[in-house]
C-alpha positions as CSV (number, residue, x, y, z in Angstrom):
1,X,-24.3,-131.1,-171.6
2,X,-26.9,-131.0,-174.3
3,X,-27.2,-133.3,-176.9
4,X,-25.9,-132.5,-180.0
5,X,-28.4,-134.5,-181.8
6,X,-31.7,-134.5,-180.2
7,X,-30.6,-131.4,-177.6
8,X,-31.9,-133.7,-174.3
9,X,-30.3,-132.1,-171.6
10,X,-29.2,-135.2,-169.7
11,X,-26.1,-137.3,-171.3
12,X,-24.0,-139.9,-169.5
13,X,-20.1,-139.9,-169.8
14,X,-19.1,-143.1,-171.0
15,X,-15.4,-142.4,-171.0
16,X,-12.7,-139.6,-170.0
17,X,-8.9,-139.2,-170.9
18,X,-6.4,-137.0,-170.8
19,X,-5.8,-135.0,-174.6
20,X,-2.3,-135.9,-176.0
21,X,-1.5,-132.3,-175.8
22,X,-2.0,-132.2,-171.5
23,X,-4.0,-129.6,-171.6
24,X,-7.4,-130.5,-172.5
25,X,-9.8,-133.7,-171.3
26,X,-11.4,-135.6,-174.1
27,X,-14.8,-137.1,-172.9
28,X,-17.0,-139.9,-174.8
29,X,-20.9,-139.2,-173.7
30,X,-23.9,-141.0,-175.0
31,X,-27.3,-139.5,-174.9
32,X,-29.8,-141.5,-172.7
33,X,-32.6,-140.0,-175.1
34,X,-31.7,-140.6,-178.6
35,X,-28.8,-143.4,-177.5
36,X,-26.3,-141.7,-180.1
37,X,-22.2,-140.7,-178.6
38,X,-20.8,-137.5,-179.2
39,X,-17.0,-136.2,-177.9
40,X,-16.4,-133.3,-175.8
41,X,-13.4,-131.5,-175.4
42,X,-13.1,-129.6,-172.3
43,X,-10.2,-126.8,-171.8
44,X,-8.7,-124.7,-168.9
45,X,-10.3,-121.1,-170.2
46,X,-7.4,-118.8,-169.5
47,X,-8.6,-115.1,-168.5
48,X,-7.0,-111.9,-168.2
49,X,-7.4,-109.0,-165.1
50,X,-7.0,-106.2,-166.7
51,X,-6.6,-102.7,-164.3
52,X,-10.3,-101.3,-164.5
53,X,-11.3,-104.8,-163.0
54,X,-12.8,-106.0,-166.3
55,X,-12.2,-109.8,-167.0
56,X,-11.9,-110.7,-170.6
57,X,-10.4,-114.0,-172.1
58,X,-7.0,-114.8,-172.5
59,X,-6.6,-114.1,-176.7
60,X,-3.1,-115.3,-178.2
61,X,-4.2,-113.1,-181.1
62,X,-4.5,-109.9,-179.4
63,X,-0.8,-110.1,-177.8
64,X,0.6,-111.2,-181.5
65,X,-1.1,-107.8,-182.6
66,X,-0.3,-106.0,-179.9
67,X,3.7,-107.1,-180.3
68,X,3.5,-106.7,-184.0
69,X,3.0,-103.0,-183.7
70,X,6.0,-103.1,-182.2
71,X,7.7,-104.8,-184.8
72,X,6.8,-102.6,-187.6
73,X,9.8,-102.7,-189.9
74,X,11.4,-104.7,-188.3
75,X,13.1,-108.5,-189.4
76,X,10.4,-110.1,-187.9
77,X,8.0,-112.9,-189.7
78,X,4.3,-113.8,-188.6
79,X,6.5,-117.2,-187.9
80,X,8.3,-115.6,-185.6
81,X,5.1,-113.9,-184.1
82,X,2.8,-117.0,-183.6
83,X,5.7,-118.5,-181.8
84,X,6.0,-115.8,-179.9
85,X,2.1,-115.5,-179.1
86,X,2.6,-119.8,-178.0
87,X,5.6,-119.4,-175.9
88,X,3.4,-116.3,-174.1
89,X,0.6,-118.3,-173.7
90,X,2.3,-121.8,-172.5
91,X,4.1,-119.8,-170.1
92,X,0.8,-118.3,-168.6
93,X,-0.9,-122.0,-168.9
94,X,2.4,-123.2,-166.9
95,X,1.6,-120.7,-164.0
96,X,-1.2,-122.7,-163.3
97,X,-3.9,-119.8,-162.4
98,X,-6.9,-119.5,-164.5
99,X,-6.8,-115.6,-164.0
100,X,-4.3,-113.3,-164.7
101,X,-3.6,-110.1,-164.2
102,X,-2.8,-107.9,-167.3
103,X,0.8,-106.6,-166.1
104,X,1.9,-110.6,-165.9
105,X,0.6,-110.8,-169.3
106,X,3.4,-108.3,-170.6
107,X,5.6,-109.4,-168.6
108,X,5.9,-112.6,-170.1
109,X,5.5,-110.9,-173.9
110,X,8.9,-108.8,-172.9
111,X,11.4,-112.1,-172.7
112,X,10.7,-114.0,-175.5
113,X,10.6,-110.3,-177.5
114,X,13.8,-109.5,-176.1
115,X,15.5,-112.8,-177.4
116,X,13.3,-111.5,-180.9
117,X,14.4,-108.6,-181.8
118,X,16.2,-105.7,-179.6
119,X,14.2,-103.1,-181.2
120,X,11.1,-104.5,-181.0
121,X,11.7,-105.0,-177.2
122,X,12.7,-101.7,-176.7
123,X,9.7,-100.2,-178.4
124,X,7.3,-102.7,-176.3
125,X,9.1,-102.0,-173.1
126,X,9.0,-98.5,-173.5
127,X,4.5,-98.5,-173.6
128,X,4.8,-101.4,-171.2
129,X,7.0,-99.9,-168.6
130,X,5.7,-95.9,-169.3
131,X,8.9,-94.6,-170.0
132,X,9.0,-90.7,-169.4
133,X,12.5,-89.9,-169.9
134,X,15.6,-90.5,-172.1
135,X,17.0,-91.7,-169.2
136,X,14.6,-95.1,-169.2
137,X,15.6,-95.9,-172.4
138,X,19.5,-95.6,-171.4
139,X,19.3,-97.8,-168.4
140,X,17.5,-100.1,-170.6
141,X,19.4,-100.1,-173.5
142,X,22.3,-101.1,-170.8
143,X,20.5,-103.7,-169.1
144,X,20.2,-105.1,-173.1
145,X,24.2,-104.6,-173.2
146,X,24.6,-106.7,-170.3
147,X,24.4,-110.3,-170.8
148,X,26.5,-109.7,-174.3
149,X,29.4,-108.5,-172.1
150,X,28.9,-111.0,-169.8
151,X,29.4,-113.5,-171.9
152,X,32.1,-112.1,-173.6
């Protein structure tokens, strides 16, 4: 870790904890050099398989996109979206693997978007899954019927 200060390559850790959020360690160094402290902040980096083999990083902003398209005109507020794009990305974090392949990736964008919005599902479900006939969107539609007559 460089210095921040005088950029000397060698610092000392003086102290390490846990972040409050779980998901992050907070470290204290001090800089043998120049004797100043600095804080790091070290994270997990979540990245994404796609199917070429290219690895990218994991980007909460490129699902929220990616599901807003598919909730054009619908009732649906950024809100709703960045919450959306957290409950996607906690789920992945929860998994515990550091690499992920693309197809888990939309596969946990199409629960919470179900519980969203119907529509919006749909619409995502339909690129996600490469529908091809009317016949996908039926048995869908009724696998979306289900639980509300189940519960009924």
């Amino acid at each position: 870790m460089h210095c921040p200060f005088c950029r000397n390559t060698d610092t000392r850790v003086l102290d390490s904890r846990v972040a409050e959020d779980g998901k992050s360690i907070r470290r204290r160094r001090q800089c043998p050099s120049c004797e100043r402290r600095f804080t790091t902040l070290e994270q997990m980096q979540l990245v994404v398989l796609k199917r070429s083999g290219v690895v990218e990083p994991f980007s909460r902003e490129k699902v929220i996109n990616g599901v807003r398209k598919a909730c054009k005109g619908r009732p649906v507020s950024e809100a709703d979206l960045a919450r959306l794009g957290q409950q996607v990305e906690e789920s992945l974090r929860a998994c515990g693997q550091a690499e992920i392949p693309a197809d888990e990736v939309g596969l946990a964008i199409l629960g919470p978007l179900r519980d969203l919005d119907s529509v919006a599902y749909l619409r995502f479900a339909s690129v996600y899954k490469n529908f091809n006939s009317v016949d996908d969107f039926t048995s869908e539609i009724d696998s979306l019927r289900q639980p509300v007559l189940a519960t009924n």
